[in-house]
ROTOR-355030 format. One record per residue (C-alpha): residue number from 1; x, y, z. Coordinates in pm, 1 decimal. Layout:
<tortors>
<pos NUM | x X | y Y | z Z>
...
</tortors>
This chain:
<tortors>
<pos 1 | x 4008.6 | y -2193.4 | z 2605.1>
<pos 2 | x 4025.0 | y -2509.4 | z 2794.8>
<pos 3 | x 4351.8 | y -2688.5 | z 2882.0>
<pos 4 | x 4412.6 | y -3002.0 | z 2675.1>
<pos 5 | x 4454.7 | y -3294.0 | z 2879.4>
<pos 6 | x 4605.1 | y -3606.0 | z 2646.7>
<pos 7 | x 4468.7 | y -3956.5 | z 2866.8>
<pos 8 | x 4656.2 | y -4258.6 | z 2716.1>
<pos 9 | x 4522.2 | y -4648.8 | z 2791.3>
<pos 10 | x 4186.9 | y -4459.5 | z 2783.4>
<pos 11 | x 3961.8 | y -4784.7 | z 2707.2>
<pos 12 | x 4130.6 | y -4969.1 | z 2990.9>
<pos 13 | x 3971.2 | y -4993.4 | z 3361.2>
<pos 14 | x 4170.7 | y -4670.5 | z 3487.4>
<pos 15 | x 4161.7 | y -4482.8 | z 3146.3>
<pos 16 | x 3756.4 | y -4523.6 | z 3098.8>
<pos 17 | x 3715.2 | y -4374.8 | z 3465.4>
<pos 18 | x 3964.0 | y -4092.6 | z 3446.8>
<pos 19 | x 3825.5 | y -3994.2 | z 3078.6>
<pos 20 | x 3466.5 | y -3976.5 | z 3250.4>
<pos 21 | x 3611.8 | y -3817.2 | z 3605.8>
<pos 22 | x 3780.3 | y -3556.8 | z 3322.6>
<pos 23 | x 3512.0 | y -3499.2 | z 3111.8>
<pos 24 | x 3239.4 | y -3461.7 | z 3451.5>
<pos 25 | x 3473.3 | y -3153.4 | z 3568.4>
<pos 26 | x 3392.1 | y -2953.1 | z 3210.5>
<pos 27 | x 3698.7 | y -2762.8 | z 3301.3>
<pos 28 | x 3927.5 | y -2955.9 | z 3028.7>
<pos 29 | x 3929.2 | y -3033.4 | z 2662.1>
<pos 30 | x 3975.0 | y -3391.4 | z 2707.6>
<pos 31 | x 4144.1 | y -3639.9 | z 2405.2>
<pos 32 | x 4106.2 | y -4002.5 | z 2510.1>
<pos 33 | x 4379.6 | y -4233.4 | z 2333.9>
<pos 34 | x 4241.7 | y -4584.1 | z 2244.6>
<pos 35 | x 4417.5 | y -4878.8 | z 2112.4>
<pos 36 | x 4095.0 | y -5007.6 | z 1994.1>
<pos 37 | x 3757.2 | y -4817.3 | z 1917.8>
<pos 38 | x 3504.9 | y -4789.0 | z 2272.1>
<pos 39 | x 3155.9 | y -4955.8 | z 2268.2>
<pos 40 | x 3066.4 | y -4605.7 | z 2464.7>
<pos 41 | x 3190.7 | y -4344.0 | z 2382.0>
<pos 42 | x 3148.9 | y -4037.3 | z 2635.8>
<pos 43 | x 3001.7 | y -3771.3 | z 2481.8>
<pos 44 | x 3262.3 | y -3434.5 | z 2577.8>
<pos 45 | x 3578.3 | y -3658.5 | z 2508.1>
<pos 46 | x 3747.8 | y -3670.0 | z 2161.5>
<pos 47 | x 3858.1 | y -4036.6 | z 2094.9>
<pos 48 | x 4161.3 | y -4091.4 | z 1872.3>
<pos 49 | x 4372.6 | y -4434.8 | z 1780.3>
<pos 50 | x 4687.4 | y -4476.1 | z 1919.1>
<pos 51 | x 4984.3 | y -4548.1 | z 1686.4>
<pos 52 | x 5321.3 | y -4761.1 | z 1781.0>
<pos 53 | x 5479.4 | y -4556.8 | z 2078.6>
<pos 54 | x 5791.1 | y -4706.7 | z 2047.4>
<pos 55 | x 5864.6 | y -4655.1 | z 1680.6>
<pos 56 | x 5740.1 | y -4270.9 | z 1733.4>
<pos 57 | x 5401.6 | y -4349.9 | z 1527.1>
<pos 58 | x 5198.5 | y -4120.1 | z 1740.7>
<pos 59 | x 5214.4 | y -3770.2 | z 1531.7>
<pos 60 | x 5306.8 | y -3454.9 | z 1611.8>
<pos 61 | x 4952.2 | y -3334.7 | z 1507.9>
<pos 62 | x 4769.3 | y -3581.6 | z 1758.6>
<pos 63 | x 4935.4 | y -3385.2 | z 2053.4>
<pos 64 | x 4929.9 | y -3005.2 | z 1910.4>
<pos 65 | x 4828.4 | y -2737.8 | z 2159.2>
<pos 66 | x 4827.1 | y -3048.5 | z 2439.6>
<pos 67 | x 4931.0 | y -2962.1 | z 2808.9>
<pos 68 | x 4908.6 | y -3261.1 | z 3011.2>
<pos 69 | x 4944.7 | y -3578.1 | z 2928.1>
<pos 70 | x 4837.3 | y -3843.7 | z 3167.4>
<pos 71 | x 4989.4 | y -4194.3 | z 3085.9>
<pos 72 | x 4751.1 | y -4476.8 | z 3207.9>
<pos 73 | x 4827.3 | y -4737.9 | z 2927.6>
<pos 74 | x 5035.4 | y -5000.8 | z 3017.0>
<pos 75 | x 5078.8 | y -5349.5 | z 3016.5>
<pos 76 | x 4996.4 | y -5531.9 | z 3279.8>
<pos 77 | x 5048.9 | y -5846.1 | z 3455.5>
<pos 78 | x 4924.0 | y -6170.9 | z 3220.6>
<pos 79 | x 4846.6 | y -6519.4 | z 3393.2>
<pos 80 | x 5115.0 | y -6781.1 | z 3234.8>
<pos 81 | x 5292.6 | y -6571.3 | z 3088.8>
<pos 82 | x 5679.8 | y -6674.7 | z 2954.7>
<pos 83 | x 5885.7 | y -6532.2 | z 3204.9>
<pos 84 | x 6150.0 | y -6402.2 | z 2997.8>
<pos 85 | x 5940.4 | y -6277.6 | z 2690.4>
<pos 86 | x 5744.7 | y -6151.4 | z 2948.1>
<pos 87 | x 6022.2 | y -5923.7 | z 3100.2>
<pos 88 | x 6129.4 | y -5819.3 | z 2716.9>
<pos 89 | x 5744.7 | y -5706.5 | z 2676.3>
<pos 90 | x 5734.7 | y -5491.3 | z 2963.7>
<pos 91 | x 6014.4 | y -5293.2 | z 2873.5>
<pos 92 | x 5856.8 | y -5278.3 | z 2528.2>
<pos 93 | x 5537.7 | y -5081.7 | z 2656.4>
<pos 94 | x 5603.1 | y -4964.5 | z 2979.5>
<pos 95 | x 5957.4 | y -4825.6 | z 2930.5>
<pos 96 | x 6041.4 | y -4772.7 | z 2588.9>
<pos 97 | x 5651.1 | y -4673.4 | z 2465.7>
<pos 98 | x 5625.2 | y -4432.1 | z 2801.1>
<pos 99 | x 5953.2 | y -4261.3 | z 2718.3>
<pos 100 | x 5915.1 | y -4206.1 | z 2368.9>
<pos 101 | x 5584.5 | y -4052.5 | z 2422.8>
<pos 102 | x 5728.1 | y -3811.2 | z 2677.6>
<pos 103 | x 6003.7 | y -3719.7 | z 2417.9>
<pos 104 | x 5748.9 | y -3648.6 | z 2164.6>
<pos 105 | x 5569.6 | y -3430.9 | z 2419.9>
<pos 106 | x 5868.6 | y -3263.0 | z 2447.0>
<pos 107 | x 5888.3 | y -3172.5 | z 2103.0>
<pos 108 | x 5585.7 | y -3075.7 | z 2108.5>
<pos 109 | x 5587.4 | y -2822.3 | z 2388.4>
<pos 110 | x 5344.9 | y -3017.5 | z 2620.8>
<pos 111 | x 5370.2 | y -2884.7 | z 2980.4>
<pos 112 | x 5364.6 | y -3174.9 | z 3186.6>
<pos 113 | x 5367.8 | y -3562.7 | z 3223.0>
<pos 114 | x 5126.3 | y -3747.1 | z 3494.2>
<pos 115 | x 5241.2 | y -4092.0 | z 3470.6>
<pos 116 | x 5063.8 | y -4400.0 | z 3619.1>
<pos 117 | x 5308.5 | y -4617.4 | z 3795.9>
<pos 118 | x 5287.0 | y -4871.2 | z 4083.9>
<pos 119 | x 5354.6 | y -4966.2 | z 4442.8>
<pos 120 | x 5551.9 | y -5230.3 | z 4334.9>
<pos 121 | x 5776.2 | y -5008.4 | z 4241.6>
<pos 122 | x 5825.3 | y -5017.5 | z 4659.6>
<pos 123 | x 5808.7 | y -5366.3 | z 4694.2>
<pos 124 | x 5572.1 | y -5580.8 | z 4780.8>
<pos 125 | x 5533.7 | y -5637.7 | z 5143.2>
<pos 126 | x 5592.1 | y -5372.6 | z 5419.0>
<pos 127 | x 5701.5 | y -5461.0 | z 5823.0>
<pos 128 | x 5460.2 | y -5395.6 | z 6091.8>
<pos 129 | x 5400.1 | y -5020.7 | z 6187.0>
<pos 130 | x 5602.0 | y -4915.7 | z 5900.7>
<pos 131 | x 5376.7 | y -4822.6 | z 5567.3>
<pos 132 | x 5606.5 | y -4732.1 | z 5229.3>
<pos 133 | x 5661.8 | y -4404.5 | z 5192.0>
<pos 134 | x 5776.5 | y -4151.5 | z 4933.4>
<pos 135 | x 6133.8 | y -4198.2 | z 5058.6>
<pos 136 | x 6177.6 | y -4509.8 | z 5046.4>
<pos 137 | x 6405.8 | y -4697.7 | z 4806.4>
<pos 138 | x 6290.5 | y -4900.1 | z 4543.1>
<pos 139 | x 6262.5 | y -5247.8 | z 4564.2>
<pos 140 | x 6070.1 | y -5415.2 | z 4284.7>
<pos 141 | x 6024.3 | y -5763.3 | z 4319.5>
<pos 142 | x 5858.6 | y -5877.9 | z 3934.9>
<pos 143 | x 5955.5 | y -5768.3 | z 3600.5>
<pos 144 | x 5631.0 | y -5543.6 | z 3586.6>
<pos 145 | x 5754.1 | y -5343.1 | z 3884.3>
<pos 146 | x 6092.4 | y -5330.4 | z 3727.7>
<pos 147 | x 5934.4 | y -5180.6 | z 3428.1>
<pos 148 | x 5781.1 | y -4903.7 | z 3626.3>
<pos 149 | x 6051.7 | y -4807.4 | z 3800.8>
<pos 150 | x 6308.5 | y -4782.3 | z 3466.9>
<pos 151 | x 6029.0 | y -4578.6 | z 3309.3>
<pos 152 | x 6019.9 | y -4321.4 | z 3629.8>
<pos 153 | x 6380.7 | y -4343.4 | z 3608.8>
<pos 154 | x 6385.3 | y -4216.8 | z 3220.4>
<pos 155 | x 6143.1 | y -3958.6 | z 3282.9>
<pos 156 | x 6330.3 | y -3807.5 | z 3575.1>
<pos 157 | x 6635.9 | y -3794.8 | z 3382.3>
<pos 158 | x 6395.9 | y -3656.8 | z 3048.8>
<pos 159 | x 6230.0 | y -3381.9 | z 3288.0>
<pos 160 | x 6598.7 | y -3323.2 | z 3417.2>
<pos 161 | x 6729.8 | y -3269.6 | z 3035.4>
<pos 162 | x 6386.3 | y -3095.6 | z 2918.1>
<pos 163 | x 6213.6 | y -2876.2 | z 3179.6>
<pos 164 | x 5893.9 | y -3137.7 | z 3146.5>
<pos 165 | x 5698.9 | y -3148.9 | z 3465.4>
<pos 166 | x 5668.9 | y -3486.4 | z 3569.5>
<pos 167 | x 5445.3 | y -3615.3 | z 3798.6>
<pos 168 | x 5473.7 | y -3979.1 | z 3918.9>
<pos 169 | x 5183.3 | y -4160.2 | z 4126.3>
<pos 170 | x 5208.9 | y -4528.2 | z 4217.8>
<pos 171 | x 4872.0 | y -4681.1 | z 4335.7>
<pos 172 | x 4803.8 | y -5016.2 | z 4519.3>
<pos 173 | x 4503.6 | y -5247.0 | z 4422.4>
<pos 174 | x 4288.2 | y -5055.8 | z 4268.0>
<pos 175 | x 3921.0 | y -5108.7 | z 4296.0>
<pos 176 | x 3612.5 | y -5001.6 | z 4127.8>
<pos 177 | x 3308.9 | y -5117.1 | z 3937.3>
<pos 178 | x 3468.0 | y -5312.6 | z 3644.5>
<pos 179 | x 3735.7 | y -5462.2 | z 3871.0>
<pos 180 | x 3896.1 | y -5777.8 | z 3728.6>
<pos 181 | x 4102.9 | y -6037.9 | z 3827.4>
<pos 182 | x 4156.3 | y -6124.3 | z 4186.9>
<pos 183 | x 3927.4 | y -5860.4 | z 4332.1>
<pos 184 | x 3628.2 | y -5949.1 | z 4100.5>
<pos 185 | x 3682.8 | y -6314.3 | z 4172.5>
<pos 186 | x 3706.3 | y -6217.9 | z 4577.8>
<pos 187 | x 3337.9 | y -6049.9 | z 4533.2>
<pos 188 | x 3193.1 | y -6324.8 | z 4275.3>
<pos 189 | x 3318.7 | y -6592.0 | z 4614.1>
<pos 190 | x 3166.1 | y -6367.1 | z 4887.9>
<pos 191 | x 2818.8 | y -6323.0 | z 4643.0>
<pos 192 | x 2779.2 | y -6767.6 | z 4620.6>
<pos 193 | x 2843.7 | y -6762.2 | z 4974.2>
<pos 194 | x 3158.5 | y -7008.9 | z 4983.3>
<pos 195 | x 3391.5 | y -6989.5 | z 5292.5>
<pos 196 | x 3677.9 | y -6838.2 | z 5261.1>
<pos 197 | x 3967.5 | y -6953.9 | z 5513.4>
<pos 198 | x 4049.5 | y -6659.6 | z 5603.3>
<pos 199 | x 3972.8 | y -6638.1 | z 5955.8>
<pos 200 | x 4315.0 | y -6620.0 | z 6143.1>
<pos 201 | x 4474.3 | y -6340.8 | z 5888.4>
<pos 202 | x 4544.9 | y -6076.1 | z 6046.2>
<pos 203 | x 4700.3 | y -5840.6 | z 5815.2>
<pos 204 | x 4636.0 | y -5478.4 | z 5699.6>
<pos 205 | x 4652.0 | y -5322.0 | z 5311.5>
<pos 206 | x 4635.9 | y -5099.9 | z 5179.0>
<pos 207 | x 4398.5 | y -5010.6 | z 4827.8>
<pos 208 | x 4263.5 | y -4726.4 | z 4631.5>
<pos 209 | x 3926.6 | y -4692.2 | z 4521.3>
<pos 210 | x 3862.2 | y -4584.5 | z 4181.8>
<pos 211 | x 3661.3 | y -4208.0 | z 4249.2>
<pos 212 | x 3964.4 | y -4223.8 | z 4476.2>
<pos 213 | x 4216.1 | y -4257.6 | z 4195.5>
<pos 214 | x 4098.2 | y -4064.1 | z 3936.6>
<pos 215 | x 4004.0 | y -3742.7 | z 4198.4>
<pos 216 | x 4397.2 | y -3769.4 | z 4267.2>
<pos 217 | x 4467.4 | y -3773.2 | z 3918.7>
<pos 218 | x 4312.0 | y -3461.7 | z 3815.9>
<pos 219 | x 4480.6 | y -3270.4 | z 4092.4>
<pos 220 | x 4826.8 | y -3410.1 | z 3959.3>
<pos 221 | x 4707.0 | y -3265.5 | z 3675.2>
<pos 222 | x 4726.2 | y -2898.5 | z 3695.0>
<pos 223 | x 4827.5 | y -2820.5 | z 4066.8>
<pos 224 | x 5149.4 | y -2623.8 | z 4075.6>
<pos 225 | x 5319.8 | y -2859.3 | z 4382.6>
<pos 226 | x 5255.4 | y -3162.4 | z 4191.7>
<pos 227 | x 5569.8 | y -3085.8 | z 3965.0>
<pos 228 | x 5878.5 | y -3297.1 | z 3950.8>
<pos 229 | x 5722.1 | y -3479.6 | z 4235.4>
<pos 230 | x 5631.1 | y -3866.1 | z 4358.3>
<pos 231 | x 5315.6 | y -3956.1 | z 4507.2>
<pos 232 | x 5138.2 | y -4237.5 | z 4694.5>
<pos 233 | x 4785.9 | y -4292.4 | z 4705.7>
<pos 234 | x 4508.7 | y -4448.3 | z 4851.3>
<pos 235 | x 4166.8 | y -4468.6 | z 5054.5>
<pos 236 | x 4383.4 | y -4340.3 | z 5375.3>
<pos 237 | x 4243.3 | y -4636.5 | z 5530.7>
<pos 238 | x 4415.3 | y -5001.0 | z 5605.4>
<pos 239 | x 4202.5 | y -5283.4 | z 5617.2>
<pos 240 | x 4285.3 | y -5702.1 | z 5694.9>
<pos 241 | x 4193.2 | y -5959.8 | z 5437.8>
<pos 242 | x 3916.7 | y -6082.9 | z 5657.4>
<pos 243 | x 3764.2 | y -5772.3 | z 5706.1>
<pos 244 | x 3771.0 | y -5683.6 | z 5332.5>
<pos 245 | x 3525.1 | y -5978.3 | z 5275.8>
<pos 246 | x 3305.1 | y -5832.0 | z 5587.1>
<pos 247 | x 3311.8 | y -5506.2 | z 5381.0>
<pos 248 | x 3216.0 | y -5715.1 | z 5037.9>
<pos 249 | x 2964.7 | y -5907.9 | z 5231.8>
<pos 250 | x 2793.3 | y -5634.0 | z 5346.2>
<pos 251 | x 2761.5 | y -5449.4 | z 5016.3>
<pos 252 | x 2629.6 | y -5786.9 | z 4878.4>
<pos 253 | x 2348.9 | y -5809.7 | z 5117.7>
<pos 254 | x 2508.7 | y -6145.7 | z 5229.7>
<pos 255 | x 2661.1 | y -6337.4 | z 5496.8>
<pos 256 | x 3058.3 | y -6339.8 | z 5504.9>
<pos 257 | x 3169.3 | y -6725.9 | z 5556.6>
<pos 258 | x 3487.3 | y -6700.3 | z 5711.1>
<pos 259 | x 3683.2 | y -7040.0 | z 5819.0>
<pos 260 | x 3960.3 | y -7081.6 | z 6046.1>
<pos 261 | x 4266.0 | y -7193.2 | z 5900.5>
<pos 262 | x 4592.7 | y -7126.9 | z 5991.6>
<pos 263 | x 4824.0 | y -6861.9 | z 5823.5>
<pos 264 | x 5129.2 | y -7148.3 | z 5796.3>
<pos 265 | x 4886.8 | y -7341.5 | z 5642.4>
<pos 266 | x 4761.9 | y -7119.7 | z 5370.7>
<pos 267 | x 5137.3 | y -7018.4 | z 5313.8>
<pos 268 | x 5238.3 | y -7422.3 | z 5240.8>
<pos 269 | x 4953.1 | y -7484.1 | z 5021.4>
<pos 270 | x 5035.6 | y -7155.6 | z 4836.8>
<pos 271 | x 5367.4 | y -7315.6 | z 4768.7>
<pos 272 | x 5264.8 | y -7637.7 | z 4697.1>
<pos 273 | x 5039.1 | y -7553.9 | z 4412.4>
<pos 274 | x 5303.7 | y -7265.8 | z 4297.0>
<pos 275 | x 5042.8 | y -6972.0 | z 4359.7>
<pos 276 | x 5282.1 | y -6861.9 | z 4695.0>
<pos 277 | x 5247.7 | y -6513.7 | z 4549.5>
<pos 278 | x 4852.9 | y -6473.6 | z 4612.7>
<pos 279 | x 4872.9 | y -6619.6 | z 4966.6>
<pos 280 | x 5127.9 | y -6359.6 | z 5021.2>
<pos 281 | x 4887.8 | y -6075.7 | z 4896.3>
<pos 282 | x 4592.7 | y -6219.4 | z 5089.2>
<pos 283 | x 4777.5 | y -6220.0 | z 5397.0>
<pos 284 | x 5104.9 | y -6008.8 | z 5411.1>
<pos 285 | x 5072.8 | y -5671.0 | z 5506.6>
<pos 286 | x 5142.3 | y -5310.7 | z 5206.4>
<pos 287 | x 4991.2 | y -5011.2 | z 5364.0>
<pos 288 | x 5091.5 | y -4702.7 | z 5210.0>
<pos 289 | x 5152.9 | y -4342.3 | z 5340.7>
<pos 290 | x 4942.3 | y -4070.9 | z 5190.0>
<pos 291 | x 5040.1 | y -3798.6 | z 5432.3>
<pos 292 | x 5285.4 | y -3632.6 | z 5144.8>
<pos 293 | x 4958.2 | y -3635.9 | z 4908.2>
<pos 294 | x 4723.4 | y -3453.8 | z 5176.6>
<pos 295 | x 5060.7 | y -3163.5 | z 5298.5>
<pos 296 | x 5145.5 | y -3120.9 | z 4980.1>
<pos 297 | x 4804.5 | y -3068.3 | z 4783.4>
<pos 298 | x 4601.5 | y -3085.0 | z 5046.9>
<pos 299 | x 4366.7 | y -3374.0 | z 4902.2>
<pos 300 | x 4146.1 | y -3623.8 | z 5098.9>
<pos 301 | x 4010.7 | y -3919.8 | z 4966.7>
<pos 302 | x 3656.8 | y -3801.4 | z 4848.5>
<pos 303 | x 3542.3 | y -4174.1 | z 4928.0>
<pos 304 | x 3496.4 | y -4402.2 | z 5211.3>
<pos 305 | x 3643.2 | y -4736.4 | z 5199.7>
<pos 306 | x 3258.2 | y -4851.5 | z 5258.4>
<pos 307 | x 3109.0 | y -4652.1 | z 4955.8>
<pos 308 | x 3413.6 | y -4745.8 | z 4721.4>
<pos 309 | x 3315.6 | y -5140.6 | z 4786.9>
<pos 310 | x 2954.9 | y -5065.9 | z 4723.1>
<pos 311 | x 3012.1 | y -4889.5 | z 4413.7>
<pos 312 | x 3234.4 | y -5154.5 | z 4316.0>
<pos 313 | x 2987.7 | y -5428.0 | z 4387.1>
<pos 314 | x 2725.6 | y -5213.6 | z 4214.5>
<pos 315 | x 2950.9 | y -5203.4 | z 3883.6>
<pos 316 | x 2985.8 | y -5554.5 | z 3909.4>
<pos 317 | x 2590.7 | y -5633.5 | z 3955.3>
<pos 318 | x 2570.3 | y -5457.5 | z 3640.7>
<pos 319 | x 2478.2 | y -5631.9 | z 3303.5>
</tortors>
C-alpha cells in the first residue's frame, strides 16, 4: 500500500505544485486539503474541504491511516493590511491552526510533520560573505515571520512531548509559473520593455524555484535524516537584482532596459513614498546556505536558475 501523504493549502501556488510534484512520483496516496473546491482537479489526488483548524473541525476520519502531513497553507502577507489585526490573524492561521493540526495528527498516529515556514524567520537582510544558515538565531522582522517562528517553536516543543517527526523548511522567494505579486509584476515590467533603475545594484539573493521547492519537499517527506531537523533551501545559486531582469529578459525574448540610478537614491524615494521595504528587497542582499540540505540528504537542485525563470515566464504566458 502506498504511504498517505496529507498536503494542506493545496489550491494555493505551493500546494497546487507539490500536489502535482506528489501525484507525478505515483509512489504516494496523495489527499490534497482545499479551502475552496479546484477548477482542476489532478486526476491521482483525492481532494477534501478543510474544516476550522483552530477550533479542531478537521476530523479524525479525514487523517486515518495518514503518515505525513505536509503543511503549506498559510496566510500570507496582504497589501494594507491593519497592522495590529493583522498580527492577531497570523497567529490565528499560522500558529494556532498549524499546531492544532499537528496535535490532531498526533492523535491520530500520523508519523511525521513537514511544515512550510520562511526565511524570515532569519531575518531579512544578511552581511556580505555571510549567507543565513541553519544555526543562526532567529530574527524576524514582520508579524508574518513572527508567526512562523512561534509555530516552529510549538511544534518543536509538540515533537519533544509526542515523538512526531518534524521537519521544518524555510524558503526564500519562491518562483514558478503562477508567481504573483512582486515577481509577476517584475516579469509583466521586463515583457513592456520599461526601464528599470536598476543599474548600480549590486546585490546578491537568494530564491527557490518552484520544481526546486517541491523536489525538496518530497525528500523531507520520507527520508530518515530529515527528522526533527531544520532546513534551508534554494536554487544554490545567488543572483543581483539587475541580473535577475537579464535572466527575465532573456526568457522573454526581449531587451532588458536597465537605468542608472543610484542605490541612495532608490533607498530615499523608497522612504518617501513609505514602500522602504521593497527597495530594501530589490537591493539588499539574503542568500541562503543549502550546504546542510545537500550533506544531509544529499539533494541538488534538479533546476537551473535559467530553466526555473523560463518555466516561470512560460506559466505566466499562459492563458
Amino acid at each position: 500500500m502506498k504511504p498517505r501523504i496529507l498536503v494542506t493549502g493545496a489550491s494555493g501556488f505551493v500546494g497546487q505544485a507539490l500536489v502535482a510534484h506528489l501525484v507525478g512520483l505515483d509512489a504516494n496516496e496523495v489527499i490534497a486539503m482545499v479551502r475552496a473546491s479546484p477548477a482542476h482537479r489532478l486526476a491521482g489526488a483525492r481532494y477534501v474541504a478543510a474544516g476550522d483548524m483552530t477550533a479542531g473541525g478537521l476530523g479524525a476520519a479525514m487523517l486515518e491511516g495518514v503518515e505525513v502531513i505536509v503543511h503549506a497553507a498559510a496566510r500570507v502577507h496582504v497589501l494594507n493590511d491593519d497592522k495590529t489585526k493583522s498580527a492577531i490573524e497570523f497567529d490565528r492561521v499560522n500558529v494556532t491552526a498549524t499546531l492544532e493540526l499537528a496535535r490532531q495528527a498526533v492523535a491520530a498516529g500520523v508519523r511525521r510533520f513537514v511544515f512550510l515556514s520562511s526565511i524570515g524567520v532569519n531575518g531579512v537582510q544578511t552581511d556580505v560573505g555571510k549567507p543565513f544558515t541553519e544555526a543562526d538565531p532567529p530574527n524576524p522582522h514582520n508579524p508574518y515571520a513572527d508567526s512562523k517562528l512561534k509555530a516552529e517553536q510549538g511544534l518543536l516543543l509538540l515533537s519533544e512531548q509526542s515523538g512526531l517527526e518534524v521537519v521544518i523548511i524555510r524558503p526564500p522567494l519562491v518562483y514558478g509559473p503562477g508567481v504573483r505579486a512582486n515577481f509577476a509584476a517584475l516579469m509583466r515590467a521586463v515583457q513592456r520593455g520599461w526601464p528599470l533603475p536598476l543599474a548600480c545594484v549590486h546585490n546578491l539573493r537568494s530564491m527557490v524555484a518552484m520544481d526546486n521547492l517541491v523536489s525538496f519537499i518530497a525528500t523531507c517527506v520520507d527520508h530518515p535524516q530529515a527528522a526533527n531537523t531544520t532546513f534551508l533551501v534554494s536554487d544554490g545559486r545567488d543572483i543581483s537584482s539587475p541580473d535577475l531582469v537579464r535572466g527575465l529578459a532573456q526568457a522573454l525574448g526581449v531587451a532588458a532596459r536597465l537605468v542608472p540610478v543610484p542605490v541612495s537614491t532608490l533607498q530615499f524615494v523608497g522612504r518617501a513614498l513609505g514602500r522602504g521595504d521593497v527597495i530594501q528587497r530589490v537591493c539588499g542582499n539574503l542568500r541562503v546556505d543549502i550546504s546542510k540540505a545537500r550533506r544531509v540528504l544529499a539533494w541538488q537542485p534538479p533546476v537551473s536558475m535559467d530553466e526555473g525563470l523560463r518555466r516561470a515566464v512560460a506559466g505566466m504566458r499562459r492563458p
